[in-house]
C-alpha positions in Angstrom: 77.9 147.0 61.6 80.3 145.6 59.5 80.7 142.2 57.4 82.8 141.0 60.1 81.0 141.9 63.0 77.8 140.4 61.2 79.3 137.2 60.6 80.6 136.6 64.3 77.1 138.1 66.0 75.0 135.8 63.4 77.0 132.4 63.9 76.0 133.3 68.1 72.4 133.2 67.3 70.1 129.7 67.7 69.7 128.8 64.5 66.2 130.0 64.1 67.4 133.4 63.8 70.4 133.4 61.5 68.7 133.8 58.5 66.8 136.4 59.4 69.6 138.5 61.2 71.8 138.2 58.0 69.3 139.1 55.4 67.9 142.2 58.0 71.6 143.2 58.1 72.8 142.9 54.3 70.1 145.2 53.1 71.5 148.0 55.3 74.9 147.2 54.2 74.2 146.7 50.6 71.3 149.0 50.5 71.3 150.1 46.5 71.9 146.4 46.1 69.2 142.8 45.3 69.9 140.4 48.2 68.6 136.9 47.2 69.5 133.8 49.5 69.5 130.0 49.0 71.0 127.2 50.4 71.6 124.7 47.7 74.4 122.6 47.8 74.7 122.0 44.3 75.8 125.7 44.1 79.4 124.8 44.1 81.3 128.1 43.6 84.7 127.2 44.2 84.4 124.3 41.2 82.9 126.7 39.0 85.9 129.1 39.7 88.6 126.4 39.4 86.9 125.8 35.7 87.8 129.6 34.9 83.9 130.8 34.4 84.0 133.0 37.3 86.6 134.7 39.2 86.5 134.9 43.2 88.9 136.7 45.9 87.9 136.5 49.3 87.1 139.6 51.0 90.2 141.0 53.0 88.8 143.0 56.1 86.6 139.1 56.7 88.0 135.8 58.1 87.3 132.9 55.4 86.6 130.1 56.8 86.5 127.0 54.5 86.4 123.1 54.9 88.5 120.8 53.3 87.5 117.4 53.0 89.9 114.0 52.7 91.1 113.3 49.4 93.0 109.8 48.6 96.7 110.0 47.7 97.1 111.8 44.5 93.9 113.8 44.0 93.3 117.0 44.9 91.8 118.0 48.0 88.3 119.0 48.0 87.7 122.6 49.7 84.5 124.5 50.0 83.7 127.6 51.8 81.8 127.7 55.2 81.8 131.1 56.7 83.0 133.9 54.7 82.4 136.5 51.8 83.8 136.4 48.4 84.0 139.1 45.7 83.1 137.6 42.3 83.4 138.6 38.6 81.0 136.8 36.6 80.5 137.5 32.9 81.9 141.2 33.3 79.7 141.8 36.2 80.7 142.4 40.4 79.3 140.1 42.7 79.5 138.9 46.6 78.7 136.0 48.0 78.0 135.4 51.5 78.7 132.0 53.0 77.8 130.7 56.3 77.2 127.0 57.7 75.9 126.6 61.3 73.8 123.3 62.9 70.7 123.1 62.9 68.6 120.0 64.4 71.8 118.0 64.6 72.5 118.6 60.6 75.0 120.9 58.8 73.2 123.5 57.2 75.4 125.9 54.9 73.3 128.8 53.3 74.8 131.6 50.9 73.4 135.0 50.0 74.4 136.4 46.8 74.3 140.1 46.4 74.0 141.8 43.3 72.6 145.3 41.1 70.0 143.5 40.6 67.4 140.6 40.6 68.2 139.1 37.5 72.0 138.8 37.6 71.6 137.4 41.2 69.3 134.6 39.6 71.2 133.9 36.5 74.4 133.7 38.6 73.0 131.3 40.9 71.2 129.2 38.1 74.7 129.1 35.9 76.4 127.6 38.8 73.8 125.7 40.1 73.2 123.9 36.6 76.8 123.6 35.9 77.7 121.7 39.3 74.5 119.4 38.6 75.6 118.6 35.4 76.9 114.8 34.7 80.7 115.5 33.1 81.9 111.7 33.5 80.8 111.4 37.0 77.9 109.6 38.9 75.7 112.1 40.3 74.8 111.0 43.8 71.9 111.7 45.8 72.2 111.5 49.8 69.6 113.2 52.4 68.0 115.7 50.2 71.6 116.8 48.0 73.3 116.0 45.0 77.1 115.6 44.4 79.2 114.1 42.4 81.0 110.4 42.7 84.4 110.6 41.2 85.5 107.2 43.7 82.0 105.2 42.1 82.5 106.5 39.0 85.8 105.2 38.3 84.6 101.9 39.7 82.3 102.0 37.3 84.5 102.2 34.4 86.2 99.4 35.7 82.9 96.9 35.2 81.9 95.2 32.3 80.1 91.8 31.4 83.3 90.3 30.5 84.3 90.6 34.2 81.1 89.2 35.0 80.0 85.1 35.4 76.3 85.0 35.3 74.0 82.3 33.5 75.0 83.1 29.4 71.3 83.6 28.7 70.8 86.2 31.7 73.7 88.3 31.1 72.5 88.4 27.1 69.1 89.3 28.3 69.9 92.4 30.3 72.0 93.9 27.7 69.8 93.0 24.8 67.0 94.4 27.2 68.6 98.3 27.2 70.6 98.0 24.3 66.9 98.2 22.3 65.4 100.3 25.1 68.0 103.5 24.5 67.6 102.8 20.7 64.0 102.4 20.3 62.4 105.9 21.0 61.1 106.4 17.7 59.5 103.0 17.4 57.9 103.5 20.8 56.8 107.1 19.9 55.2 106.0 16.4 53.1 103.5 18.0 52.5 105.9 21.2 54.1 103.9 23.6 55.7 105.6 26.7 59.4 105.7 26.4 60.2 104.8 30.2 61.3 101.3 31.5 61.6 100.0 35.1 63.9 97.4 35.7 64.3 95.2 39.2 67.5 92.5 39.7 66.2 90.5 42.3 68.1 87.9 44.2 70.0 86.9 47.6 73.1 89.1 48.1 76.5 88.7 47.0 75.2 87.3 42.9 76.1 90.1 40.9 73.3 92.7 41.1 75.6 95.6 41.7 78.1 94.4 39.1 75.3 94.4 36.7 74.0 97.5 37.3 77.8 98.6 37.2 78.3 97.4 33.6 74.8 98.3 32.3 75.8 102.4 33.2 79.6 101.4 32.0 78.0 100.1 28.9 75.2 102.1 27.6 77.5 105.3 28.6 74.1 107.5 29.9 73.6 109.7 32.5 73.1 108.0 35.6 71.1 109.1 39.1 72.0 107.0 42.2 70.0 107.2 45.2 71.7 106.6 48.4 68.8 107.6 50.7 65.4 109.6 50.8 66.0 110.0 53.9 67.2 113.9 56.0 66.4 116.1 58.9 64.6 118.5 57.2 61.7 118.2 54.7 60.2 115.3 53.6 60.6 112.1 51.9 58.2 113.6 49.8 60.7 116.5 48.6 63.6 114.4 48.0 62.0 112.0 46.0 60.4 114.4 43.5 63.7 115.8 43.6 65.1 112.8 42.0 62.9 112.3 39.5 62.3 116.1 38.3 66.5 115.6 37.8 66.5 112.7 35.7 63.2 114.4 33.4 66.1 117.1 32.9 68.7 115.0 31.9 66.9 112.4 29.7 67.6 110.0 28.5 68.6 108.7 31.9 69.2 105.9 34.2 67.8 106.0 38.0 69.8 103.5 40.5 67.8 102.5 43.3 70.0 99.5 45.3 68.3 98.1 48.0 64.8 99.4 46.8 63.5 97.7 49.6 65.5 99.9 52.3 64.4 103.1 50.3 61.0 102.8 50.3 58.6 102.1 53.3 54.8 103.1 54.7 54.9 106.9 54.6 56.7 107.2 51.3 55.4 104.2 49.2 52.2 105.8 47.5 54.2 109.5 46.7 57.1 107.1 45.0 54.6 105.6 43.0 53.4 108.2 42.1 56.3 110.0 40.6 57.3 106.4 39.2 53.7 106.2 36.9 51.7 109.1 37.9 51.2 112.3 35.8 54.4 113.2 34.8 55.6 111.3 31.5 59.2 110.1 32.8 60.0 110.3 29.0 63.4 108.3 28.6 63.8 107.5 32.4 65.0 104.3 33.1 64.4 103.4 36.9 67.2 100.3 38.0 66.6 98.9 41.1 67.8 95.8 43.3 66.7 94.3 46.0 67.7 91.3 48.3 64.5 91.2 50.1 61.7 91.0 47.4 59.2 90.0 50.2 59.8 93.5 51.8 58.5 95.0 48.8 54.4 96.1 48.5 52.9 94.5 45.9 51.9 97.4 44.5 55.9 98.0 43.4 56.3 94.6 42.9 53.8 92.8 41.3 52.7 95.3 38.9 54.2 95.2 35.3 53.8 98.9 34.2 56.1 100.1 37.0 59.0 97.5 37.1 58.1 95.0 33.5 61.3 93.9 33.5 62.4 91.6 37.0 65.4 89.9 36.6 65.9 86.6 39.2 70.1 86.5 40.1 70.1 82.9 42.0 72.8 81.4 43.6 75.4 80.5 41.0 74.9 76.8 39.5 77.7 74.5 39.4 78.7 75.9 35.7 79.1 79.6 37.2 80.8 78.4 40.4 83.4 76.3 37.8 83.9 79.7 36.0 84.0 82.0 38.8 86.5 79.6 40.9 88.5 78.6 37.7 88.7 82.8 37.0 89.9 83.4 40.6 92.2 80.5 40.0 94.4 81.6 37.4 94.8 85.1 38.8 97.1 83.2 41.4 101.0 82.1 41.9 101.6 79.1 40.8 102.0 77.9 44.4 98.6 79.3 45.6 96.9 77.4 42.9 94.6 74.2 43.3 95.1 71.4 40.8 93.3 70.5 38.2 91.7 67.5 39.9 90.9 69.3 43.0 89.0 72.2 41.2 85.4 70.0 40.4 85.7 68.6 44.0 85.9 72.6 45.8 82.5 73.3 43.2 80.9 70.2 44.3 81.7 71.6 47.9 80.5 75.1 47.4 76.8 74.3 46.1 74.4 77.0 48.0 77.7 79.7 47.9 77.3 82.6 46.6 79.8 84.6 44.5 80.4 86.8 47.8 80.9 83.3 49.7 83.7 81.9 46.8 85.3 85.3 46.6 85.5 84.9 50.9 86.7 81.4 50.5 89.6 82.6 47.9 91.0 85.0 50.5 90.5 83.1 53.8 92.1 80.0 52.1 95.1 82.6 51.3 95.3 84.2 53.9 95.2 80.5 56.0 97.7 79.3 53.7 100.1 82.3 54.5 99.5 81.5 58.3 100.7 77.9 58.0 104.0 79.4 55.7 102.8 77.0 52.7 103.6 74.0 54.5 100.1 72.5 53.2 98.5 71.8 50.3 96.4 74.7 48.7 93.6 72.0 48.1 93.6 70.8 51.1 93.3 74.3 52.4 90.6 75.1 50.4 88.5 72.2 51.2 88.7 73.0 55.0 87.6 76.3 54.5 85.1 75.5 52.7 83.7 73.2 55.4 83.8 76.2 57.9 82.2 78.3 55.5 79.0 76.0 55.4 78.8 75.7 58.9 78.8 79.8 58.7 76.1 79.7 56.6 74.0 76.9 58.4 74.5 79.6 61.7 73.6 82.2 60.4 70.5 80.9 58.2 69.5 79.1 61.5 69.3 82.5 63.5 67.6 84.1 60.5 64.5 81.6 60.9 64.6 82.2 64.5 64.3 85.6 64.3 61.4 85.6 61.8 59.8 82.8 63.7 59.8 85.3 67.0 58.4 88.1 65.0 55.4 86.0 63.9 55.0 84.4 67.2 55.1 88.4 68.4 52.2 89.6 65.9 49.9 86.7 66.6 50.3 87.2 70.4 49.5 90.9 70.0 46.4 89.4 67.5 45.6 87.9 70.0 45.4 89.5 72.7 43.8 92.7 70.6 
């Protein structure tokens, strides 16, 4: 048998035996050589080619297969190899590299065998590319079901936030910064008088009041290496696995910043006491810095929330008072035409009429009002506009608060029933 003819007969196994068949089947091809297998996707060999440390040519008598995934205008397409094999030189030294991706319990699973004269050139190979595609080079390192890659999209949004761009209460936005501005400097202070060197942070608040902008300009500001959790969540392994895989990443890069948005959607009943545990258990976390959000704070256990050694630091983002509504509308104001503008005068009466709206609600009430001023071909006043939307906005907000409560209000009625009746 052949490369070829392994790679068809393996991808018509189930999936339970693919592994096997290809590893039974490479060490009677490759029989003088070390066979070791993995299936991490951080091993990102085409990248590490394109930055000239390796060299690859796909094998000819072998059908490559590879995927290439969406790129916006502009940028280059992103390609990756699914089924193939690929000769590589590596530091003077012949490689191959097996690739193949087939589904297993409804996920993609893409595994890769590296074949080599022996052990420790297949395991230095595979750590050299594996640390150099984790590495943070100006990107955000994502996290997402159990595998790491790398944000270019976030991390350009990213550079694009700041505190100047952001209306929040003087004395909060000061507070934040001053907050890790002395954390990132301060290791030897907290060293001398044997304090741990870790910090957990919490913005808590309704959405739509600048959390994510905040935790935008804090990583745009303080320029560290930041970690950002999408979800613990995968169909194979455990919570268990992914989460210690998060934090045994950020030990390695300290210092560092963990980004835990929506903490509250993260973390539930089976994976609570094993997060806590790698947030103040054994390990030191020296330099970690764990930022987290969370609209919901009453989802949270008390056991994240209410104690001070695992988030000291909770940060309360309320609905913006009238002086941050003035600001915010005032900002959004002068961006416009002329013609799109309100006046001078009308500008106190819209923040009178926006009390309870929150920076997500103003930014909607901009762009319907536009949007409803288009429709009408400017044949009405912009204020005018604006006012009226603003009226239908509230009665938004009244709808949807009132089938909040009723919801919640079922859900009790539910558990006490069931109390009940147990």
């Amino acid at each position: 048998m052949d490369l070829k003819e392994l790679i068809s007969e393996a991808l018509s196994l189930s999936s339970d035996s693919i592994s096997y068949f290809v590893g039974r089947e490479l060490s009677r091809l490759y029989s003088e050589k070390v066979i070791i297998e993995a299936a991490f996707y951080s091993f990102d060999l085409v990248s590490y080619a394109k930055a000239e440390l390796c060299s690859i040519v796909g094998e000819a008598a072998v059908f490559n297969k590879s995927r290439i995934d969406w790129a916006p205008s502009g940028k280059s397409f992103i390609e990756e190899p699914e089924n193939g094999c690929f000769n590589v030189l590596w530091q003077g030294r012949l490689l191959n590299v097996l690739f193949l991706t087939w589904t297993a319990e409804g996920c993609r699973d893409r595994h890769h065998w590296i074949i080599a004269d022996d052990r420790k050139t297949a395991e230095d190979f595979l750590r050299a590319v594996c640390d150099w595609s984790t590495e943070v080079r100006g990107e955000i390192l994502v996290f997402d079901g159990g595998y790491w890659s790398k944000d270019q999209e976030l991390f350009e949004t990213i550079k694009s936030a700041s505190f100047d761009n952001l209306i929040l209460p003087p004395e909060l936005k000061r507070e934040i910064q001053d907050d890790f501005a002395n954390f990132f400097a301060s290791r030897e202070m907290y060293e001398r008088h044997h304090i741990p060197w870790k910090r957990g942070i919490l913005l808590i608040g309704p959405p739509g009041n600048g959390k994510t902008h905040t935790v935008k300009a804090l990583i745009n500001q303080t320029k560290q290496p930041c970690l950002y959790v999408k979800s613990f969540k995968s169909c194979w392994g455990t919570d268990h696995d992914r989460i210690r895989a998060v934090f045994e990443r950020a030990r390695k890069t300290t210092p560092s910043i963990i980004v835990l948005e929506d903490l509250d959607s993260l973390i539930d009943d089976e994976n609570r006491a094993f997060f806590l545990n790698e947030l103040d258990g054994f390990a030191a976390n020296t330099g970690v810095v764990v930022l987290a959000t969370t609209n919901h704070p009453e989802k949270l256990d008390p056991a994240i929330l209410d104690r001070p050694s695992r988030f000291d630091r909770k940060y309360y983002f309320n609905l913006p008072a009238p002086p941050e509504r003035l600001a915010y509308l005032g900002s959004w104001n002068l961006s416009l035409e002329p013609k799109l503008r309100l006046s001078e005068l009308s500008l106190p009466k819209v923040v009178e009429a926006t009390d309870g709206f929150s920076f997500a609600y103003l930014k909607e009430l901009f762009l319907s009002s536009m949007m409803q001023w288009m429709a009408e071909k400017g044949r009405g006043a912009m204020d005018v506009v604006m006012m009226n939307r603003a009226a239908v906005l509230r009665e938004q907000m009244i709808s949807a608060d009132s089938k909040k409560r009723k919801k919640r209000d079922g859900k009790k009625k539910a558990r006490k029933a069931s109390a009940c009746r147990s």
